[in-house]
N, C-alpha and C positions, 0 to 999 in steps of 0.2 A: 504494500500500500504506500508507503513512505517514496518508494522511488516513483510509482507512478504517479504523486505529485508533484517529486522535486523536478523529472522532467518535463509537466505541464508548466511549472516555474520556469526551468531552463526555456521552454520554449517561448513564452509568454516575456519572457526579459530579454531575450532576443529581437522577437518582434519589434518591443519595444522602443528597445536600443534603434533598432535601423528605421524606424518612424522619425524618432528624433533628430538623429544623423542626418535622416533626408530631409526632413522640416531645415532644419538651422543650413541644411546646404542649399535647398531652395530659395531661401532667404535673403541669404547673401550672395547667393547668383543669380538673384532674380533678372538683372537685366544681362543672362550671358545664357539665355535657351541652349545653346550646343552644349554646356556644361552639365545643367542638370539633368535635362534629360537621360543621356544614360544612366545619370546615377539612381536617378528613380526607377530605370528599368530594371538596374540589377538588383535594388534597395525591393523592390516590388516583387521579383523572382524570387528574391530570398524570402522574402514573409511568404509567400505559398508553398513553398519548399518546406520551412517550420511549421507553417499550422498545419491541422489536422486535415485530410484530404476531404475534401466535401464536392459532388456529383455536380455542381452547377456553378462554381465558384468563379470561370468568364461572365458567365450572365449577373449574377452578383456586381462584381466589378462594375459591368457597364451602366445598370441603373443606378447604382451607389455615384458613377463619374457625373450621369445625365442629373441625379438631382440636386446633387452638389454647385455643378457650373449653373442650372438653371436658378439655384435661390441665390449665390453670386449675382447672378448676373442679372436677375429680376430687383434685388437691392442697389445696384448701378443703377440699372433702367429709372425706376423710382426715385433717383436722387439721394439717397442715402448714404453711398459709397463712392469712391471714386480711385482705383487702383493704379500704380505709378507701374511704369516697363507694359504698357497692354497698348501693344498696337490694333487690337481690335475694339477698341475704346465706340469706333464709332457706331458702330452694331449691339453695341450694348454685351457684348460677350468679355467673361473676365479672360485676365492676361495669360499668355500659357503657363507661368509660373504659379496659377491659382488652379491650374488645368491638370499640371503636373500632383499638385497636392491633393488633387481629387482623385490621382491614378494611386496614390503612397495608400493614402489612407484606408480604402477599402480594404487593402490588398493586406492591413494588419490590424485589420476587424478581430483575428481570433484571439487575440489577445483583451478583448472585453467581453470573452464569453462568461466570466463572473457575474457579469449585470445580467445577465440574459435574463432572468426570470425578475429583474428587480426595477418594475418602472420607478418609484421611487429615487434610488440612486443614479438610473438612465437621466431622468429629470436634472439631478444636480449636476453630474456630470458631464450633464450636455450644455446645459447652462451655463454653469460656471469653466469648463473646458472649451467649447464655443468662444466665449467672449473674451477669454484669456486669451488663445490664437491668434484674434483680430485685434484688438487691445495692442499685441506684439508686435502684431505687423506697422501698426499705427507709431508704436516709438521707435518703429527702423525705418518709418520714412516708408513701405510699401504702400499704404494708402492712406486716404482722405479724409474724414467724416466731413460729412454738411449739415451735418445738426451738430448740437454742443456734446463734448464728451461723453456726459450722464446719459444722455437721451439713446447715443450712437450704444453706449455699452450697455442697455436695457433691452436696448432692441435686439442685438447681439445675442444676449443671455436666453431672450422669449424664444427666437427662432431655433437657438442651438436646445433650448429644454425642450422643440417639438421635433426637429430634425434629428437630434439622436434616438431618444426612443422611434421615432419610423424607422430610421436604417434598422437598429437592433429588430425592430418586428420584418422588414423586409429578409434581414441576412437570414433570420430562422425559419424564416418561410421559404424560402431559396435554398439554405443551404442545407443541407444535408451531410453527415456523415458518408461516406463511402462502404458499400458493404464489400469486405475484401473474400476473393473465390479461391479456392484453392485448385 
């Protein structure tokens, strides 16, 4: 019992780790797309490699990328936001550096299968993890607000306390264990 924990630790601190790695290298490469990009490819192959195998985990990914850029980029549209390095600024689409962190972070979903059953915690955590992200991006200069601080980090914390619980109810609806055949 003990090891089949320590290795959902090991893998779950893994995860972690190269979540963050790729956050703080996207961050700081934001305006240098040739750079991050691989990194998030390889940062992104590696979390699937560590988590658990699950039956549907492309299709995952892509609705996790599609709803991600679309509340980005419906927050732009709306005036709320306004993201620095986005040459798609005029379409209202966020920058690929926001595009990239919508590719990282699905891809190391399995390491918040603790919450899975706890909307509660999903709440905080998306809330108060949400608006801490943008919050950060905000004192590196990534992006804008156009409301006053308080307003921008409220709105933040509401959407991030309804978007994480949905992804968590989407990934478990999706995702599946893998039944392995012998």
């Amino acid at each position: 019992m003990f090891f089949k924990k320590a290795n959902w630790l090991n893998q779950n601190l893994w995860i972690s780790l190269s979540f963050y790695v790729g956050w703080w290298g996207i961050v700081h490469l934001a305006h240098r797309p040739a750079l991050f990009f691989p990194l998030i490819l390889v940062l992104s192959f590696l979390n699937l490699k560590w988590s658990p195998l699950y039956v549907r985990q492309p299709l995952w990914m892509v609705i996790a990328f599609l709803l991600g850029t679309f509340q980005d980029g419906l927050l732009q549209f709306l005036g709320w936001v306004d993201f620095a390095h986005n040459p798609w600024s005029e379409w209202h689409l966020p920058p690929p550096w926001i595009a990239a962190l919508w590719i990282l972070f699905p891809s190391a979903f399995a390491a918040f299968d603790f919450f899975k059953n706890r909307l509660f915690l999903q709440i905080v955590l998306g809330g108060v993890g949400g608006m801490a992200s943008y919050m950060s991006g905000y004192k590196l200069g990534l992006l804008e607000f156009k409301a006053p601080l308080w307003e921008s980090a409220g709105l933040y914390f509401l959407v991030w306390a309804f978007l994480f619980p949905l992804l968590m109810k989407i990934h478990k609806e999706i995702c599946r264990p893998k039944i392995q055949t012998v």
